[in-house]
C-alpha positions in Angstrom: -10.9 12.2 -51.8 -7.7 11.3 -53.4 -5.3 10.9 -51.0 -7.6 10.4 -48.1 -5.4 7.5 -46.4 -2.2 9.1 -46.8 -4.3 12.3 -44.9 -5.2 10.5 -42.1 -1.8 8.8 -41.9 0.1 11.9 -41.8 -2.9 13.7 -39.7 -2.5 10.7 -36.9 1.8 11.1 -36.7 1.6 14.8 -36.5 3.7 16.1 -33.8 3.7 11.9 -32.4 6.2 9.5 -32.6 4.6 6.4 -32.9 5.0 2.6 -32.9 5.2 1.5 -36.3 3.8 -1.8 -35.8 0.8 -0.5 -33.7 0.2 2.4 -35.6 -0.7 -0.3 -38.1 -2.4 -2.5 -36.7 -4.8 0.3 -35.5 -5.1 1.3 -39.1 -5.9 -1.4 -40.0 -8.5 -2.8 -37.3 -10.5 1.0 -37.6 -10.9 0.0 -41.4 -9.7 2.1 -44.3 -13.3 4.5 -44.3 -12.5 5.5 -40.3 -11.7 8.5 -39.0 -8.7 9.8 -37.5 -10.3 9.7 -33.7 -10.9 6.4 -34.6 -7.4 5.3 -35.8 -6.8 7.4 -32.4 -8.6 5.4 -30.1 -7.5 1.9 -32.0 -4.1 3.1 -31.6 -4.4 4.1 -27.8 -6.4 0.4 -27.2 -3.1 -0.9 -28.7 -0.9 0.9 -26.5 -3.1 0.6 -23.4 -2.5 -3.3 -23.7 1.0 -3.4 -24.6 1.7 -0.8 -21.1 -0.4 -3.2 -19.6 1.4 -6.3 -20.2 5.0 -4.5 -19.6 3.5 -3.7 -16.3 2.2 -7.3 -15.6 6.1 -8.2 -17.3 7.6 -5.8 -14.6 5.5 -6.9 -11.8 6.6 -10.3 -12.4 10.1 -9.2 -12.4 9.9 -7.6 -9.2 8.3 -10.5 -7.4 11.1 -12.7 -9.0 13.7 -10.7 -7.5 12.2 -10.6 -4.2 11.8 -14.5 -4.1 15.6 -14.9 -4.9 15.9 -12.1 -2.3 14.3 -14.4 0.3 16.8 -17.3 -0.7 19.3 -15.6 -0.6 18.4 -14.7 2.9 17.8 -18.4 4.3 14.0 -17.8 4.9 12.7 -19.5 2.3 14.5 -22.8 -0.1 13.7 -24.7 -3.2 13.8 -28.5 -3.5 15.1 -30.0 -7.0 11.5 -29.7 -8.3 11.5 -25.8 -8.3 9.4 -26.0 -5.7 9.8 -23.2 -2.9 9.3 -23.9 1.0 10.0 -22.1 4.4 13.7 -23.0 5.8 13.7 -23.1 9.4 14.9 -19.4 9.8 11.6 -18.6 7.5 9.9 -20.3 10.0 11.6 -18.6 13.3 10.6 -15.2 10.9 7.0 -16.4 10.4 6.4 -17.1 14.1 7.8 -13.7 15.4 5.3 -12.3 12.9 2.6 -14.0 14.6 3.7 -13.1 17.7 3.7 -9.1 16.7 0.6 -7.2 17.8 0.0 -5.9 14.5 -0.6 -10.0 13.3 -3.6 -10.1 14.0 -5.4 -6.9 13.2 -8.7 -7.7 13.3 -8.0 -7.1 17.2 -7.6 -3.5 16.4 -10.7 -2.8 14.5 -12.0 0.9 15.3 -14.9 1.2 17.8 -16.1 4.6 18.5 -16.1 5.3 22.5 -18.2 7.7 24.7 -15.4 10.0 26.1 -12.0 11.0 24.6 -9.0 9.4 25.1 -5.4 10.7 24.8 -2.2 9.2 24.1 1.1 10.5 24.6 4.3 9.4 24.7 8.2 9.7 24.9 9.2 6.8 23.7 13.8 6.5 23.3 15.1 6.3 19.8 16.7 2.8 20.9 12.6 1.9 20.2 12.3 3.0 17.3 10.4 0.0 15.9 8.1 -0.2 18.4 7.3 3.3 18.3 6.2 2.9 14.6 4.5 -0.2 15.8 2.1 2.0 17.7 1.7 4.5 15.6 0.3 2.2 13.0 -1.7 0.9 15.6 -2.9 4.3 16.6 -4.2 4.9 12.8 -6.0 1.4 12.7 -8.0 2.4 16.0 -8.9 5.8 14.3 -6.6 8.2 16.5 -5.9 11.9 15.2 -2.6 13.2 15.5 -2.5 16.4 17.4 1.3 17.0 17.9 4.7 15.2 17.4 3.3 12.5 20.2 0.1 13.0 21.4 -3.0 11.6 19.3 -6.1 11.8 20.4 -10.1 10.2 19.3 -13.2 9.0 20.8 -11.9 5.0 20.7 -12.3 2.4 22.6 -8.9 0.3 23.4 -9.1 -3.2 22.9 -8.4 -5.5 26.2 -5.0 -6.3 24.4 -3.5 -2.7 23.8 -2.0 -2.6 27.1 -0.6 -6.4 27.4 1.3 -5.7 23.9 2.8 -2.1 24.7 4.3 -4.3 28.0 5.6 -7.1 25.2 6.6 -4.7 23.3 8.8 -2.5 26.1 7.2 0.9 25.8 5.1 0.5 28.4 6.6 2.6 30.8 7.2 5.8 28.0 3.4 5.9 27.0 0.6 8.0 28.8 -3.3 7.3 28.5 -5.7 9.6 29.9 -9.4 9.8 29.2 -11.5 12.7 29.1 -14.4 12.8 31.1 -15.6 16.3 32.0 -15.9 19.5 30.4 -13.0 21.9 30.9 -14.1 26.0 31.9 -14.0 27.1 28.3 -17.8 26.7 27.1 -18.7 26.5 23.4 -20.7 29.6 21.9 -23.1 27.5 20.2 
């Protein structure tokens, strides 16, 4: 049909504003006999790759920015080499890290338990850290949240759950109790 290209030109920009430079190259690639889903999909591989490598472009950007964040901070420097290391504060950060009970959180892997167990706390805003510290840890072990403090799941505790909510200070604010009977109210099943 006379015409035929300018068709499926026009077709493919209708009610699109398009890249002029992919929009060609998808042409092009689908071959001059294609049809306009082809162009289409050409076009969209185009695009698909270009978002792609702005993405990759931005991620790199972002990383960038938070390694000259990190310098700026003192924890980590560069030698003349453009080579980056850990300053000595980086290391003072890197060892209270290690020393957090979340470090190591294969420690906190979920094991199912016999009877449920209940936590509860009331744990001062001056510990406000620490409190999200055990709620994180509280999701890792598999504990429900029942109300604003109290979780509750059929979990083991690891030997080390204690020990850290005495490193961490909250000791004293947080309640475990295990359930081990039946209360009165009897299911109807």
């Amino acid at each position: 049909m006379k015409g035929e290209i300018l068709y499926k030109i026009l077709n493919s920009l209708d009610d699109a504003v398009l890249d002029q430079f992919d929009f060609t190259s998808a042409f092009l690639k689908a071959g001059y006999g294609a049809t306009g889903g082809k162009i289409n999909y050409e076009f969209s591989k185009l695009q698909d790759k270009r978002i792609s490598k702005q993405l990759e472009k931005e991620k790199i950007l972002k990383f960038k920015n938070y390694l000259a964040k990190l310098k700026n901070s003192g924890l980590i420097s560069e030698n003349e080499s453009k080579q980056i290391y850990l300053s000595e504060k980086g290391k003072k950060k890197l060892k209270k890290f290690k020393n957090s009970p979340l470090s190591n959180k294969e420690d906190y892997k979920k094991k199912v338990g016999k009877s449920a167990v209940i936590i509860s706390y009331d744990i001062p805003i001056a510990f406000n850290r620490e409190r999200n510290i055990l709620r994180d840890i509280l999701q890792i072990l598999g504990f429900d949240l029942i109300h604003k403090s109290v979780w509750i799941g059929k979990v083991l505790l690891p030997e080390r759950f204690v020990s850290d909510l005495n490193r961490l200070g909250i000791l004293d604010y947080v309640e475990i109790l295990e359930v081990t009977k039946n209360g009165t109210f009897k299911s109807k099943n």
